[in-house]
N, C-alpha and C positions, 0 to 999 in steps of 0.2 A: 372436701366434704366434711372438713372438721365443726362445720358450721351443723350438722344433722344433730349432735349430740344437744342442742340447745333448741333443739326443734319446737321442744314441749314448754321447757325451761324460759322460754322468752313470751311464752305463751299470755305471761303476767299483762303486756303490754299488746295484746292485742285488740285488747277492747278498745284500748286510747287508742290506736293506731287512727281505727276507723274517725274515732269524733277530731283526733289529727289530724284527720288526712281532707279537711273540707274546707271551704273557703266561702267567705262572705260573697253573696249573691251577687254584688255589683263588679266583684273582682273578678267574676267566672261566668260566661253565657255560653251555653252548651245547646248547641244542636244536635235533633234527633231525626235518624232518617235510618229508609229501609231499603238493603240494597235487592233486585230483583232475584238471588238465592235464596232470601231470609233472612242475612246475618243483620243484625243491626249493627248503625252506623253511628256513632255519636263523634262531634268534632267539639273542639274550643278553640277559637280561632285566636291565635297568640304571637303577635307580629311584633313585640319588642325585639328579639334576636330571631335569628334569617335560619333557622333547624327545627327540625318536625321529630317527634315520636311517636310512632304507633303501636298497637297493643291487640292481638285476637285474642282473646280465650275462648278454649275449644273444650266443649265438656269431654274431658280427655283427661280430665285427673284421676288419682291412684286410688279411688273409690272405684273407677271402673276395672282396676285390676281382676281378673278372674279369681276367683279359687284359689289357695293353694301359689298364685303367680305372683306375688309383692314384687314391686319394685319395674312392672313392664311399663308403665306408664312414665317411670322414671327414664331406664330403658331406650325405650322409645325414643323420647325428644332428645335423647344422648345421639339415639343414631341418623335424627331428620340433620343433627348438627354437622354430618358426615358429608355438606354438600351433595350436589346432583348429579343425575343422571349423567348429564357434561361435563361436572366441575366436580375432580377430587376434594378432599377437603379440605388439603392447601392449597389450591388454586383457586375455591370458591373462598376462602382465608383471607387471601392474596388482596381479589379486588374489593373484598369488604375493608380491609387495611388502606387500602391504598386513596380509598375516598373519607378513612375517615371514620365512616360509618361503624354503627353496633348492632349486629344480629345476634338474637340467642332465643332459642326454645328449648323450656324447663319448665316439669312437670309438678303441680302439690297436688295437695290433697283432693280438693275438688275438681279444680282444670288445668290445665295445660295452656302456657301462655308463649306466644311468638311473638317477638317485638322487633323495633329496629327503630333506630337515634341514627338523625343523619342531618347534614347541612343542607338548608333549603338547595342548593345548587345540585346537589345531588338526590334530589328526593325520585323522579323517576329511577333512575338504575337501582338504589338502594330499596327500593319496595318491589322493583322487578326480581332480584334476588330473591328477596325475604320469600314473592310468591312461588319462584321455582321451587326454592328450595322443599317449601308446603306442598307445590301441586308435580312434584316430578323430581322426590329423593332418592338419594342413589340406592341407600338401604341394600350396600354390599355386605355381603356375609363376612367378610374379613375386617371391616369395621363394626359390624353387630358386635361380632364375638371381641375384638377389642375394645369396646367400651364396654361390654361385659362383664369382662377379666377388672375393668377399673372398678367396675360399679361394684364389685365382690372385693374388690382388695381395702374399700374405702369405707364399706360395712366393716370389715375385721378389724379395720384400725381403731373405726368408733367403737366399735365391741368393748376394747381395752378400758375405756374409760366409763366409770362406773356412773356419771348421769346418763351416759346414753342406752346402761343398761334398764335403770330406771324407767328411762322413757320405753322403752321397749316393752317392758313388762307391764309397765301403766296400760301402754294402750291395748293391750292385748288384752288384758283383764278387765277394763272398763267396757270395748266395745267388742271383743268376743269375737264372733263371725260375719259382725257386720263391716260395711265397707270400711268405714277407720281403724278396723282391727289391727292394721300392722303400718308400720312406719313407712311413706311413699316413698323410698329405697328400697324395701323388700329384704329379705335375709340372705343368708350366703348360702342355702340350702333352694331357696326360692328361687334366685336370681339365676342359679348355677342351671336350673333344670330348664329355663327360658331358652330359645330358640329364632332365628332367623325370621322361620314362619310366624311364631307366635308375634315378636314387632310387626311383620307386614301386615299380618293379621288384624292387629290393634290401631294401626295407622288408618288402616282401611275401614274399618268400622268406626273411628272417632274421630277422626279431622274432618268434620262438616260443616260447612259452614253456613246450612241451612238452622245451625244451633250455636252459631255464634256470636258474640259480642266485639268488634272494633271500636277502638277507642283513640281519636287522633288528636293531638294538642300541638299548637306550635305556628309556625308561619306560613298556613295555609288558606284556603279559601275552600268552603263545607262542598260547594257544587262540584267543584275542579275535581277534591277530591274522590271523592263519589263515583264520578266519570272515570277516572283512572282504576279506583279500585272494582270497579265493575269490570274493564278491559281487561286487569293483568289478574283476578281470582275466578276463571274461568274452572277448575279443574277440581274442585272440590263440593260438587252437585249432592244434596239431599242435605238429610238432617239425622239428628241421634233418636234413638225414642228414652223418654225419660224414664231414669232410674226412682224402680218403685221404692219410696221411705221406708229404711230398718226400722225393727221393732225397737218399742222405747224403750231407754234402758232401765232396768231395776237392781239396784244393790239390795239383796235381801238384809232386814237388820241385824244390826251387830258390826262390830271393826272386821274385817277378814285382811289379813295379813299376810303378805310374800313377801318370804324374807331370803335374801340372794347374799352368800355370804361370801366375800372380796375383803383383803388384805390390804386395808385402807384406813387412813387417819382420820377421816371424815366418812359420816353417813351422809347417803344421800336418800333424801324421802320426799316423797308422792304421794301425796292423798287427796281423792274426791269421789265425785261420783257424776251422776249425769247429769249432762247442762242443758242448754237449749241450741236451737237453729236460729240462724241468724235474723228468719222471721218473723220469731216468738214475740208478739208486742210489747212484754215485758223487759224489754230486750234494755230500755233507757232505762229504767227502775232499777234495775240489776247492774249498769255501768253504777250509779250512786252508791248503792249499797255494796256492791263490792271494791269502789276506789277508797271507802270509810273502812272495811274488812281489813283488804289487801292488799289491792292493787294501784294504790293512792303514794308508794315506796316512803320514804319517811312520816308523811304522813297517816299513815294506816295503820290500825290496832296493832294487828301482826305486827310487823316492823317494833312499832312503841314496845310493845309487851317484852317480844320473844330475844330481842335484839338488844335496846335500851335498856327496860329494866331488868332483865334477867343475862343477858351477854352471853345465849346460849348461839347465835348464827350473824354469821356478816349480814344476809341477805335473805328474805323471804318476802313471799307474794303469793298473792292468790287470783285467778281468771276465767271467765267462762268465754272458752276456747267456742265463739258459735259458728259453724259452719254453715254448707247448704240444709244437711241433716243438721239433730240434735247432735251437738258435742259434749265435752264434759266441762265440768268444772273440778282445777285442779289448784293446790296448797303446792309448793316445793321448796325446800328448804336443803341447807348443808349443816350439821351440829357434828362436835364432836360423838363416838361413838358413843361415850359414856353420858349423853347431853340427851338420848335418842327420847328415850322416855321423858323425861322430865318437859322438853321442849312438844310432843306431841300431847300430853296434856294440857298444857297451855295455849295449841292451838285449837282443841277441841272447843277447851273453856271458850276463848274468844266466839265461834261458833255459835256454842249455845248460848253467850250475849249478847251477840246482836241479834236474838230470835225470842229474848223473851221484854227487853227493856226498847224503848226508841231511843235511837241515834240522838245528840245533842245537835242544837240549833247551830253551833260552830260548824261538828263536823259535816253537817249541809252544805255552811255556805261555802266549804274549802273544798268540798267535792265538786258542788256547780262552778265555784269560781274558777276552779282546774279545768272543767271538761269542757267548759262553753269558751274559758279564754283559751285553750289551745288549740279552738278548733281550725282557725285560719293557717296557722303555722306550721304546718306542714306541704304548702303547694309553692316555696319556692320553684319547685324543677315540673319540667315539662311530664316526666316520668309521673310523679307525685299525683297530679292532674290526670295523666290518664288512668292509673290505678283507681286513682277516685272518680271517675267515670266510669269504669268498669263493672264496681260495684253498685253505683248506682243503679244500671239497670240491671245485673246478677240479681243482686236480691232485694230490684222492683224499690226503691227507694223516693224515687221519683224525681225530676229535675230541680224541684225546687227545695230539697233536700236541704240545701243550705243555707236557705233560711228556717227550715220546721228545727234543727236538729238543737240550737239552744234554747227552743222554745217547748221541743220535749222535755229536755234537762231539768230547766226551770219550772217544768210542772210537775214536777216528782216531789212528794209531799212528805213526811217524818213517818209518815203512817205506811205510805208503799214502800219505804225502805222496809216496815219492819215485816210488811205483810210479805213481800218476796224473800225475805231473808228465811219465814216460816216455809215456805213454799218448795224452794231451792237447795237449800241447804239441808245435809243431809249428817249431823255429827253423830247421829247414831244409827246410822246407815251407810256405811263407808269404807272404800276401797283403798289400802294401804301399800305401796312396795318400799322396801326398807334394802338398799342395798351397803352393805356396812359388814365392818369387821362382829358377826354377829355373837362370840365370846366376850366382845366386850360394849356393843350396846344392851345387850339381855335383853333386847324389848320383851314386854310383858303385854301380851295381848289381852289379858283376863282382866287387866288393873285401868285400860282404855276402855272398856266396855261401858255400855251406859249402866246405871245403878242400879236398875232391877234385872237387867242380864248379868254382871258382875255377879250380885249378890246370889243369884240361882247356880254360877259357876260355880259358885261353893258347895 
């Protein structure tokens, strides 16, 4: 779980993921089909090599966490991985070993995904599995409670390390009480209070696949498939009711700063505020204007300013993290302690530059030529392909997605970079966490302030 602490922190490349993760239309024909539960069914029929991978997502992510319960959802697909009813979880281990095969169910933020990588010779038994294990888990108490005790031991470790306290605090302070309020792991106070009932509870209320998405790539055939997976996902009847959208989020103005103080060489900082949903329209206009920002890595203001001319951080980036709901957009950065201040004035500055002047005709064409030329390059693997089918129909994108998506790119003009930069960005409205040796970054909240709030501080 050392990978939780970067949860937020990698967040920089999330945007690109998606315009990465798509493929030139000739290269990829995707069929769409509905199986008689509801779940949709989307195939890509991929017959150079003789192995299939499949994909559900189940609105079963760590949004639907109760109250108070972080990390059940996490939880959860920890304990479907406990093999069945039949099959302990090293003998249902065993014969997924033994073919070869890849099964795993893991929980983020919005759903909950169950897969399985297998050699076409083995695609019935390996999808017979995958479905036991969904429609008939063993979900013994003596395996809840030991995945439990893991999932709390591996929160305490990431605790240790002062990004993942960061992140912690960001999201809690950004999104409050709404569903992203806490890290899809849950705390060690959270996770600890979780119970047998409460998994069975959530399994039972979320695995339906009347609200599902199947996404299959590989050496298949759309109809066969279809038919099989009609036969072996008998057991998982209805569907979710949809979760009502959190209130939007507002940073009241001014910097508000938490500052968490850790006996460390390096700060580590967090700042934004609220982003958008992933099916905010603005959504391409904002990949531009923020890969020019931040999220562009040597290429981007940040980086230039903060890094090159000034030698205050190896590494900074900035992203608007969009989910099903509105997400945030976050800055993160490591500087020396004594770097704190000086570096988050600089990245304020930047901020309010790209929101009062337009972007340069360069940095256009280095943001489009990045985003439109890496669009294909990412569906080497079978996997790659079905996440990107997944999201296509998640958030309604539409099949022919990969041809519109350089042709949104390419229609983002000097003017809507600067118009969503006004829009979005928020440098005098902004949520800060500062985890750092705080003796000696001194941050100075009153001297971040914007100029007429400063000057009143006095």
């Amino acid at each position: 779980m050392n990978q939780l602490k970067t949860r937020l922190t990698i967040a920089f490349a999330a945007a690109l993921i998606m315009a990465a993760a798509a493929p030139r239309a000739c290269a990829l024909q995707i069929k769409r089909m509905k199986l008689s539960d509801g779940a949709i069914l989307l195939v890509s029929e991929q017959h150079q090599l003789p192995m299939l991978t499949m994909a559900i997502a189940f609105d079963a992510g760590s949004r639907r966490d109760p109250n108070g319960e972080g990390g059940l959802a996490t939880l959860t697909a920890a304990a479907l991985m406990q093999g069945t009813k039949d099959l302990s979880a090293s003998d249902f281990n065993r014969e997924v070993d033994f073919m070869g095969s890849s099964i795993n169910v893991s929980a983020s933020r919005d759903f909950t995904i169950a897969s399985v990588t297998t050699l076409k010779k083995y695609q019935s038994q390996s999808i017979h599995l995958l479905a036991q294990l969904l429609q008939d888990p063993g979900l013994r108490e003596a395996d809840i409670k030991r995945k439990q005790a893991e999932q709390i031991a591996d929160i305490k470790a990431s605790e240790e390390e002062p990004g993942y306290a960061a992140d912690v605090a960001f999201v809690h302070t950004i999104f409050g009480d709404r569903p992203y309020g806490h890290m899809p792991e849950g705390s060690t106070a959270s996770v600890a209070k979780l119970s047998a009932a409460d998994v069975s509870d959530f399994y039972k209320s979320y695995y339906k696949l009347g609200s599902a998405v199947i996404a299959v790539a590989g050496d298949v055939d759309a109809n066969q498939i279809k038919a099989e997976l009609e036969n072996e996902l008998t057991g998982l009847k209805g569907g979710v009711t949809a979760q009502p959208a959190p209130a939007p989020i507002e940073v009241p103005p001014g910097i508000h700063a938490q500052l968490i103080d850790r006996n460390v060489a390096q700060a580590n900082l967090m700042l934004g505020s609220g982003g958008i949903a992933r099916s905010n329209p603005d959504y391409y206009k904002l990949q531009v204007m923020n890969y020019i920002l931040g999220g562009g890595g040597f290429a981007s203001r940040l980086m230039k300013v903060v890094r090159s001319q000034h030698g205050l951080a190896y590494s900074i980036g900035s992203a608007f993290a969009a989910h099903e709901y509105q997400g945030a957009f976050l800055i993160v950065l490591q500087t020396k302690n004594s770097s704190a201040n000086e570096a988050l004035k600089l990245i304020l500055a930047q901020m309010r530059e790209i929101q009062e002047s337009p972007v340069s005709d360069a940095e256009m064409a280095s943001a489009k030529k990045y985003l439109v030329g890496s669009f294909p390059l990412k569906l080497d693997r079978q996997s790659s392909i079905v996440g990107f089918m997944l999201d296509t129909e998640i958030f309604h994108l539409g099949l022919d997605y990969a041809d519109r998506y350089p042709k949104l790119i390419d229609a983002v003009t000097r003017d809507d970079v600067l118009k969503v930069a006004k829009q979005y960005l928020h440098p005098d409205a902004i949520d800060l966490v500062a985890v750092a040796n705080q003796a000696e970054a001194k941050i100075d909240v009153a001297k971040l302030q914007p100029p007429a709030q400063s000057a009143s501080a006095k």
